[in-house]
C-alpha positions as CSV (number, residue, x, y, z in Angstrom):
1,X,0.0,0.0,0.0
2,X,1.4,3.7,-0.5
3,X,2.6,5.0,2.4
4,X,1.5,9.2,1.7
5,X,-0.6,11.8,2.8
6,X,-2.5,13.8,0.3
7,X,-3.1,17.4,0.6
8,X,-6.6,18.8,0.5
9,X,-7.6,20.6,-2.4
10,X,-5.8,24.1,-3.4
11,X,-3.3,23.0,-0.4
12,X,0.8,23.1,-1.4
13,X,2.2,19.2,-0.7
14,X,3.7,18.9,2.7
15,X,7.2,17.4,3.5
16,X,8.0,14.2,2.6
17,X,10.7,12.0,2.3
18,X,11.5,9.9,-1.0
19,X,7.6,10.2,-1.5
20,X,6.6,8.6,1.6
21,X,5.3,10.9,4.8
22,X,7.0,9.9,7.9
23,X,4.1,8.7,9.8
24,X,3.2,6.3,7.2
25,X,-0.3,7.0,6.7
26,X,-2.2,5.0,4.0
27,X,-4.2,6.1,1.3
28,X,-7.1,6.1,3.2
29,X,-5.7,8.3,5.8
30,X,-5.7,11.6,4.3
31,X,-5.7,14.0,7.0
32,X,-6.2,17.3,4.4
33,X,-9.7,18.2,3.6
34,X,-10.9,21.3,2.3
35,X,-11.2,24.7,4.6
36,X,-7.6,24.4,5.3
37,X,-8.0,28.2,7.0
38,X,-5.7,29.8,4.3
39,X,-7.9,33.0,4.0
40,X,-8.7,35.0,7.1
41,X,-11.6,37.2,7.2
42,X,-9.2,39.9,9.2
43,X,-5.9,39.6,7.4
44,X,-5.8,38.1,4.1
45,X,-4.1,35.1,3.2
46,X,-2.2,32.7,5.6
47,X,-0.5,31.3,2.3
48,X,-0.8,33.1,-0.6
49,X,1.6,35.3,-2.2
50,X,2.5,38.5,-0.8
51,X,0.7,41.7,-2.4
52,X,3.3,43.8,-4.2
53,X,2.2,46.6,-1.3
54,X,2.8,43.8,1.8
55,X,6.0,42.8,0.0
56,X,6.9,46.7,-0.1
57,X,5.9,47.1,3.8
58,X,7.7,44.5,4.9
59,X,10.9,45.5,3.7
60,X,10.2,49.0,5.1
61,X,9.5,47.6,8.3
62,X,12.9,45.3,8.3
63,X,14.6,48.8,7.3
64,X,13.9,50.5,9.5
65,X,14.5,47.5,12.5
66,X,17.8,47.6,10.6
67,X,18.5,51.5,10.9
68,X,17.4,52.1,14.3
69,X,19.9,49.1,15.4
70,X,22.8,50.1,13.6
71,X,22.3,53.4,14.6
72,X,22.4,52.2,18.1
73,X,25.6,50.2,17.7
74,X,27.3,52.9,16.0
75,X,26.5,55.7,18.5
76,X,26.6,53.7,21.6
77,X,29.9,51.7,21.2
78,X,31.2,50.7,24.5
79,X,34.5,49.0,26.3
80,X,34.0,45.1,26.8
81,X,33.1,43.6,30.7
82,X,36.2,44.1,33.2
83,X,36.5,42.2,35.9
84,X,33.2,40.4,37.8
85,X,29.5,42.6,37.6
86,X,27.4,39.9,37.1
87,X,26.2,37.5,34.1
88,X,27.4,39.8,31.1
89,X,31.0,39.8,32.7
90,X,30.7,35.5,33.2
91,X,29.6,35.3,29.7
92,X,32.7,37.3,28.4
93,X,35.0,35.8,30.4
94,X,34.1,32.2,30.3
95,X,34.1,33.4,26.2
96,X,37.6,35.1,26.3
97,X,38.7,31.7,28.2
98,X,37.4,29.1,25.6
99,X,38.8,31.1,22.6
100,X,42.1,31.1,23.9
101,X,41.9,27.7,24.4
102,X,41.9,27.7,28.1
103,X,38.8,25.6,28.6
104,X,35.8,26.2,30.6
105,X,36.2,27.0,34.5
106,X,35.8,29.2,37.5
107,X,37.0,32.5,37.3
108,X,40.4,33.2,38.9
109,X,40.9,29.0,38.9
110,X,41.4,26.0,36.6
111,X,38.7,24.2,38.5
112,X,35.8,23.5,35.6
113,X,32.3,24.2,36.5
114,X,29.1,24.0,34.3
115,X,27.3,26.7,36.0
116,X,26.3,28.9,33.0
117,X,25.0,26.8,30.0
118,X,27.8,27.0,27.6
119,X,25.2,28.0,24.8
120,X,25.9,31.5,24.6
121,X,29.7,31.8,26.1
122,X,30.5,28.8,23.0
123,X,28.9,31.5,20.5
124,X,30.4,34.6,21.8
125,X,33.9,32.3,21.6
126,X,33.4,31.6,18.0
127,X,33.1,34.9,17.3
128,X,36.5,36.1,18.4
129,X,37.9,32.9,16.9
130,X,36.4,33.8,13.5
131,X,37.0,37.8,13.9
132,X,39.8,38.2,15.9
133,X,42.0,37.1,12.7
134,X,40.5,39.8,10.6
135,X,43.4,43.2,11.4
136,X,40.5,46.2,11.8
137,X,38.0,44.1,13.9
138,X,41.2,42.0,15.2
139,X,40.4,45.0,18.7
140,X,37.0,45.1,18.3
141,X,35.3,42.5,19.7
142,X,32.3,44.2,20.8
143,X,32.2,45.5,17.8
144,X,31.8,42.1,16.2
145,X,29.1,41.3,18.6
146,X,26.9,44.1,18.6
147,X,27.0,43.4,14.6
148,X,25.9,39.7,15.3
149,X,23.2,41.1,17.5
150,X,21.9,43.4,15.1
151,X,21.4,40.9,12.3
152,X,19.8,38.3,14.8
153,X,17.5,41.4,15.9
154,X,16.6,42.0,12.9
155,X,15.7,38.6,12.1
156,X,13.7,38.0,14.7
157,X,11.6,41.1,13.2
158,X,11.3,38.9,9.7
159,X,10.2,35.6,12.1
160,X,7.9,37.4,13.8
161,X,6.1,38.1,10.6
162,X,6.2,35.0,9.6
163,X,4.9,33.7,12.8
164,X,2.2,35.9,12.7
165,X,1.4,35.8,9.0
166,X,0.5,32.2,9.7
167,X,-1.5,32.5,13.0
168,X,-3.4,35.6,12.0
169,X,-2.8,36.6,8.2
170,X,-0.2,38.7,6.3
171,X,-1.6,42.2,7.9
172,X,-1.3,41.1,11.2
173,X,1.9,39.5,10.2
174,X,3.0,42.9,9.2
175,X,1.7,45.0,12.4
176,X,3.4,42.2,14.7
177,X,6.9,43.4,13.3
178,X,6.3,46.7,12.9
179,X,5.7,46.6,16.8
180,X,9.0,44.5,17.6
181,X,11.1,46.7,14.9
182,X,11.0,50.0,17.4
183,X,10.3,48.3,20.3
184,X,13.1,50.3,22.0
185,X,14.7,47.6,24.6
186,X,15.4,45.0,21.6
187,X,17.3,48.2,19.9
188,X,19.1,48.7,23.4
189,X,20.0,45.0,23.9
190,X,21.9,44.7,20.8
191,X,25.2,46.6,22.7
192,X,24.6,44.4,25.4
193,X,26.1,41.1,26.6
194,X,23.3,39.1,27.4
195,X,22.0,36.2,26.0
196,X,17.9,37.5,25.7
197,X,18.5,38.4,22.0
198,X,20.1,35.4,20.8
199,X,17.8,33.5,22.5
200,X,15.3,35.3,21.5
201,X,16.0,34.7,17.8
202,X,16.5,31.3,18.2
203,X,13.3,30.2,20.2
204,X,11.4,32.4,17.3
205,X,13.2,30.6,14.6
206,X,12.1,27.2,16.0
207,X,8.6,28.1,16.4
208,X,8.6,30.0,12.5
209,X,10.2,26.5,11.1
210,X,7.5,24.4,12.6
211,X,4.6,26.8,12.3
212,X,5.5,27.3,8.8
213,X,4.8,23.9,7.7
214,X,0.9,23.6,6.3
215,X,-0.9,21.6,8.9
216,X,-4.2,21.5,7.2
217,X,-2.2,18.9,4.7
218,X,-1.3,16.8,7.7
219,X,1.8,16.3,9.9
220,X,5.3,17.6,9.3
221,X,7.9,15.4,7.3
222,X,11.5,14.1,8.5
223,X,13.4,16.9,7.1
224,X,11.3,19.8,8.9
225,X,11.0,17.8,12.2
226,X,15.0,17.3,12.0
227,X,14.9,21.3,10.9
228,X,12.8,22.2,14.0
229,X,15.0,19.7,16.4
230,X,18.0,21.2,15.3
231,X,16.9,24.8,16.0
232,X,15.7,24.2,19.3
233,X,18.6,22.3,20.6
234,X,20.7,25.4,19.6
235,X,18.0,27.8,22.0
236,X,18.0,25.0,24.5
237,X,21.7,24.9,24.5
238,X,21.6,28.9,25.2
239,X,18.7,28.9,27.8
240,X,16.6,25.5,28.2
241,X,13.7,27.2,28.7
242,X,12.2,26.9,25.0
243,X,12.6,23.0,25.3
244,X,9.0,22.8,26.4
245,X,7.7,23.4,22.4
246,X,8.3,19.7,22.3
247,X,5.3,19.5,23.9
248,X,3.3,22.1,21.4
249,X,3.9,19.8,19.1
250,X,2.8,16.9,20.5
251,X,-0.3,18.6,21.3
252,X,-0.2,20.5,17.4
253,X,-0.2,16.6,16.0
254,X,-3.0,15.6,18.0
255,X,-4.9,18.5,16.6
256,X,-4.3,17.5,13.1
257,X,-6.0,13.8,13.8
258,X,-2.8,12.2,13.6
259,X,-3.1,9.6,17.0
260,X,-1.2,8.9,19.8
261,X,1.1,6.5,18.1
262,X,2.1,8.6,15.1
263,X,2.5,11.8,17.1
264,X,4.6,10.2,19.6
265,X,6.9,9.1,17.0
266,X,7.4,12.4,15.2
267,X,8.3,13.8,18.2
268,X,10.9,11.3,18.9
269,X,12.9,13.0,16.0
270,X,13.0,16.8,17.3
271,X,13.7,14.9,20.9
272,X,16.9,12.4,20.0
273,X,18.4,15.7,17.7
274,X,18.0,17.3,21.0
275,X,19.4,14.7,23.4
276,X,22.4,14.0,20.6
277,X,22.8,18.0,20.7
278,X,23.7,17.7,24.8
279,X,25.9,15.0,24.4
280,X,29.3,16.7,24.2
281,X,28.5,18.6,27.1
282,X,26.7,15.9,29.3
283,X,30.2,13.9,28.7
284,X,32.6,16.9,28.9
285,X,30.6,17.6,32.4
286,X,30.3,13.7,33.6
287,X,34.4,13.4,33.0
288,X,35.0,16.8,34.7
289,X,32.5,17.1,37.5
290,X,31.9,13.5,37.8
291,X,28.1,14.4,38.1
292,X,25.3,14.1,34.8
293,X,24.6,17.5,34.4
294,X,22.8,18.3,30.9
295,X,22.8,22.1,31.1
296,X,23.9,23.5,34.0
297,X,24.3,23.7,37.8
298,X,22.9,27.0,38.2
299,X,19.5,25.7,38.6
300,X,19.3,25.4,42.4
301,X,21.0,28.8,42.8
302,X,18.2,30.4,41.0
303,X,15.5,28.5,42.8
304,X,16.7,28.9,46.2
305,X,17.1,33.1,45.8
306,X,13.5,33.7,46.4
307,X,12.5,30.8,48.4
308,X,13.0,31.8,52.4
309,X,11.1,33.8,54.8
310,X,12.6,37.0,53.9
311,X,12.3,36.6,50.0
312,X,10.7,39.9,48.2
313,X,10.8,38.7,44.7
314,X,13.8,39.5,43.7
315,X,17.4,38.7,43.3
316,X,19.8,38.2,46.2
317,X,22.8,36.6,46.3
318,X,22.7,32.8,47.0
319,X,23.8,33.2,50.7
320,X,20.9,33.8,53.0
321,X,19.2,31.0,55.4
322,X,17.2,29.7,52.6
323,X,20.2,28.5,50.9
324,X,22.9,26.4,51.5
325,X,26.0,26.9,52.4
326,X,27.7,28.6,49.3
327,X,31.4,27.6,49.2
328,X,29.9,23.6,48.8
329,X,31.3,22.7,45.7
330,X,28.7,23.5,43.1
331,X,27.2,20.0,41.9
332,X,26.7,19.3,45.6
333,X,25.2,23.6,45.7
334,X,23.2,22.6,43.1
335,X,21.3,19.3,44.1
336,X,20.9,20.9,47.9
337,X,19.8,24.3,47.1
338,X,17.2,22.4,44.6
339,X,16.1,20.5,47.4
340,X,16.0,23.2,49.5
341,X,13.6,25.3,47.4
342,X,11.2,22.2,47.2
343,X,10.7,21.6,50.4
344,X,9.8,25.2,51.5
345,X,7.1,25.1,48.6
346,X,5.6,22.0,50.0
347,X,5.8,24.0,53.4
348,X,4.9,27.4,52.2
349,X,2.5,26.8,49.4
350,X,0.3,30.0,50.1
351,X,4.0,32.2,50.8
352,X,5.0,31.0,47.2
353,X,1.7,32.0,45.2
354,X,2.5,35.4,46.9
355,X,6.1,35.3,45.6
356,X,4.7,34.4,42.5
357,X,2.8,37.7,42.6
358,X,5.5,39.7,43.5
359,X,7.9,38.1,40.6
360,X,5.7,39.1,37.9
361,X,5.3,42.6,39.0
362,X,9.0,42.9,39.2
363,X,8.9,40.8,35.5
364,X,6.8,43.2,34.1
365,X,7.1,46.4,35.7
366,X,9.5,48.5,33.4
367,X,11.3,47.7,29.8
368,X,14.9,48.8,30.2
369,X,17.0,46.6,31.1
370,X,19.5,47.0,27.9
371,X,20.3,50.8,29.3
372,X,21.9,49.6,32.6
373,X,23.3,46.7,31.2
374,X,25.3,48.6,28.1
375,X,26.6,51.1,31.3
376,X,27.4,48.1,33.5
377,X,30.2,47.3,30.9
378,X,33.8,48.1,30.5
379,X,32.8,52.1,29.5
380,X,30.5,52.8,32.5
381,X,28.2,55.5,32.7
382,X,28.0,56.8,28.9
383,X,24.9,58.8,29.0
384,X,23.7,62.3,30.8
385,X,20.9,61.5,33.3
386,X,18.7,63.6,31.0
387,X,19.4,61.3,28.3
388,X,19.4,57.9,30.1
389,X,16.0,59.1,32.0
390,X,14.9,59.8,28.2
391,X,15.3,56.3,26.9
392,X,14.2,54.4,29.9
393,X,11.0,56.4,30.4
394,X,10.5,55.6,26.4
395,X,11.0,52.0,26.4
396,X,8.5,51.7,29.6
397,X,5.8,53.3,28.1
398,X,6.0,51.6,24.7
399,X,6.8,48.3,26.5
400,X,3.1,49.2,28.7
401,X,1.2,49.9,26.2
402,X,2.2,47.4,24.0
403,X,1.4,45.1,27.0
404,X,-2.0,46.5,27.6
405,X,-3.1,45.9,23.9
406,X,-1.5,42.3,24.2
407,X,-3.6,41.3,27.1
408,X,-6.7,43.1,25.3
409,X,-5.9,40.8,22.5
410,X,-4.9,37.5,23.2
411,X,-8.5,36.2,23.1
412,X,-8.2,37.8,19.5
413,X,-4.9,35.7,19.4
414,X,-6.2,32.6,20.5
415,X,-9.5,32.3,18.7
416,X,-8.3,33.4,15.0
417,X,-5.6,31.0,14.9
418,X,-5.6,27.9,13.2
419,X,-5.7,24.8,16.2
420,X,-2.4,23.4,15.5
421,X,-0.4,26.7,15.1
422,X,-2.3,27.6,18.4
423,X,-1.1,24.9,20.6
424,X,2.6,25.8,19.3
425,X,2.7,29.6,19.9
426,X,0.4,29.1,23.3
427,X,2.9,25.9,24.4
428,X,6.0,28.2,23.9
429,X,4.5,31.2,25.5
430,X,3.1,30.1,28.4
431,X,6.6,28.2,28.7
432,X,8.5,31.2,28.4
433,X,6.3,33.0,31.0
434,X,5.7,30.0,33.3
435,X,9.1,29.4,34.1
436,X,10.7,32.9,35.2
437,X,7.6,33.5,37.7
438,X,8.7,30.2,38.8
439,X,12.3,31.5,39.6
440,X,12.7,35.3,40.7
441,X,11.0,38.8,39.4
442,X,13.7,40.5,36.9
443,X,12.6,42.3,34.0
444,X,15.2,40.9,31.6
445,X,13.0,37.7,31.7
446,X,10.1,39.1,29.8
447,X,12.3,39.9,27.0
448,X,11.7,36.6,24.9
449,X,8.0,37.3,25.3
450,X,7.7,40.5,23.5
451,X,7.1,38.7,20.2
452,X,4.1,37.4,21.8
453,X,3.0,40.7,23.1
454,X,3.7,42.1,19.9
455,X,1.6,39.2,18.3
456,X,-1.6,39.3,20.7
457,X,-1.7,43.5,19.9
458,X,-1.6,42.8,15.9
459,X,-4.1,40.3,16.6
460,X,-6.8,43.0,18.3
461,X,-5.6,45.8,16.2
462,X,-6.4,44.0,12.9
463,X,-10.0,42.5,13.8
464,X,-13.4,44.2,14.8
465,X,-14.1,41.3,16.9
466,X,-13.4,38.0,18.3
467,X,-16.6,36.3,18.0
468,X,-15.3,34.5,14.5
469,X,-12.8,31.4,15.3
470,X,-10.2,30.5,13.1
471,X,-11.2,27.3,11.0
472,X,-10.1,24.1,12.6
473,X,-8.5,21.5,10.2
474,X,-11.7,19.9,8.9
475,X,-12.0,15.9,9.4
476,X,-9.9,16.3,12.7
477,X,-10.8,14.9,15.4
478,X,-11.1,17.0,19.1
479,X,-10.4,15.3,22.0
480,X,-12.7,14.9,24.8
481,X,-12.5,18.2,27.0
482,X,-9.9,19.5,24.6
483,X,-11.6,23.3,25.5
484,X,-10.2,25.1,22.3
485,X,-12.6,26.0,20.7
């Protein structure tokens, strides 16, 4: 019997491999029927050609991303970290360290430690190896990296269009990145040493490669499922926190009618590109720390900081009562501080919805971050308080209201999008937010959200109302209490 699905009418043929779709679905299996969604009443089509004037806009609007970020880099050019000031100065000098070959370690010892994922350090290290060679960058390091920064920046802007071109229509496509191309802390961040917009770019760029697929013709092939596994081992390899899209997908199968069976085993193949992705490090860690450690021993650290009587939502150094002791070496830190923070949840349940509370009021409250962290670095101070009171007061109110339209219009969000894209964005989303509140309050951890925010507000701000749902993929079936729709 063939072994292939066959897309609906008018619907473009889905991946497959050598003719034959992954799951192996017969004849009589089709999972594509008409009403595939393409066309949506509030923003044209999903899939069809861009307009002459939507092509036009969208190069505007990646243009202008383009000039405000370069602009930023060239005006704001600042000395690298010095010395120890926090996670920018780790990042560069566990970077500077790896480049020149001297491994991975503590600072100020050859003892090796794991306790930043090596993600972002391992990319800020291949950047000097591949620039550092070149004579008039050969001194400008930062430099090179706020150039890396304002190209991943600036693609995010393009993703975020073609996120939302797929959820909501081409319009809302294009009102989604006109939002996150001036949204002034992603211009601010791109001088920065922090790992938000590289992450950033690549949690987006898994999401785009596995929303982009057509579900209404059935489930992804190998070659996009290895695409999608790929892309998100690179974000999870920067910050794990973007792992949890596995499960969107999952759930974005089961939406399509593809079974328990079959969706399990398409997500086998995004999960074993993942595993094989930690590998290297799981062994480098197991040799050196004689300890399985994946990603990092930070993890207790970070869930012991707010997690004690005194806690107020924020950050605080990893030395108070409800911590252990911190000069236990850091696999040992790690496992005790972990266990630490558990037990005074299971003790303090009603304290930690509380702490909860007060994390996303610090998480949310203000949008400028990327000011104190550019004067944090080697240059300091590098703007008048009249000018640095300027930008901050500028990025919080755009941040706010771009907020208030998001949480206006995420029911917007949520009802015109097609089921399987749904579960995706909502499954990454509500992972990206879930987490932080889950840890301590700092603004820097809504950052990977704003494409979202920037999403929900196209999604109210093209549509008169939410009363019309987005057309499920015809022929599939819900499951019992599924509460979509």
């Amino acid at each position: 019997m063939a072994t292939h699905l066959r897309p609906g009418p008018g619907v473009e043929g889905h991946d497959e491999i050598d003719g034959k779709d992954l799951l192996g679905a017969g004849e009589g299996d089709s999972l594509a029927v008409p009403g595939d969604g393409r066309a949506d009443p509030h923003g044209g089509g999903r899939r069809t050609p861009l307009s002459p004037a939507e092509r036009r806009w969208l190069i505007g609007i990646v243009a202008l991303a383009a000039l405000l970020r370069i602009a930023w880099l060239a005006f704001n050019h600042v000395e690298p970290p010095s010395g120890f000031g926090g996670d920018q100065h780790m990042y560069w000098y566990h970077a500077t360290e790896i480049a020149e070959g001297r491994g991975y370690h503590v600072m100020g010892s050859t003892e090796p430690t794991a306790y930043y994922p090596v993600g972002f350090p391992a990319l800020l290290a291949g950047l000097r190896l591949t620039f550092d060679p070149v004579p008039f960058l050969s001194h400008e390091p930062m430099l090179v990296l706020g150039a890396f920064q304002v190209v991943v920046s600036v693609a995010t802007v393009v993703l975020t269009f073609v996120v939302g071109r797929r959820l909501l229509g081409p319009r809302a496509g294009l009102v989604a990145a006109a939002v996150m191309a001036v949204f002034p802390n992603s211009v601010y961040q791109v001088t920065a040493v922090q790992l938000e917009t590289t992450f950033l770019f690549l949690s987006m760029a898994a999401l785009a490669v596995i929303v982009d697929h057509d579900w209404s013709s059935g489930p992804p092939g190998r070659n996009r499922l290895l695409a999608f596994g790929a892309v998100l081992a690179a974000a999870a390899l920067v910050r794990p926190f973007a792992a949890p899209l596995l499960l969107g997908l999952f759930l974005a199968l089961l939406a399509v009618g593809t079974g328990w069976r079959r969706a399990l085993l398409a997500t086998a193949i995004p999960v074993g590109v993942l595993v094989v992705a930690f590998v290297p490090w799981t062994i480098r860690n197991a040799v050196r720390l004689d300890a399985f450690v994946p990603s990092s021993t930070n993890m207790g650290d970070t869930l012991c900081i707010d997690r004690s009587d005194g806690a107020t939502g924020g950050f605080r150094w990893a030395s108070h009562d409800g911590c252990v002791d911190p000069d236990l070496p850091e696999v040992e830190r790690n496992r005790a501080n972990t266990e630490r923070a558990v037990e005074w949840v299971v003790h303090n349940p009603a304290h930690e919805v509380v702490q909860i509370g007060r994390r996303a009021h610090l998480m949310f409250a203000e949008d400028n971050d990327g000011i104190e962290a550019v004067e944090t670095l080697g240059s300091g101070p590098i703007f008048s308080d009249g000018t640095r009171t300027f930008y901050e007061r500028a990025s919080d109110w755009y941040f706010l209201v771009v907020l208030a339209a998001a949480l206006v219009g995420l029911p917007w969000l949520v009802r015109r999008s097609p089921r399987p894209e749904r579960r995706l964005v909502l499954a990454l989303m509500v992972s990206l937010l879930a987490i932080p509140l889950l840890l301590w309050g700092n603004p820097r951890f809504h950052i990977p959200l704003t494409p979202f925010l920037a999403l929900s507000a196209a999604a109210v701000l093209t549509s008169r109302s939410p009363a019309s749902p987005a057309p499920a993929v015809a022929g599939a079936s819900e499951a019992p209490g599924d509460g979509d729709e």
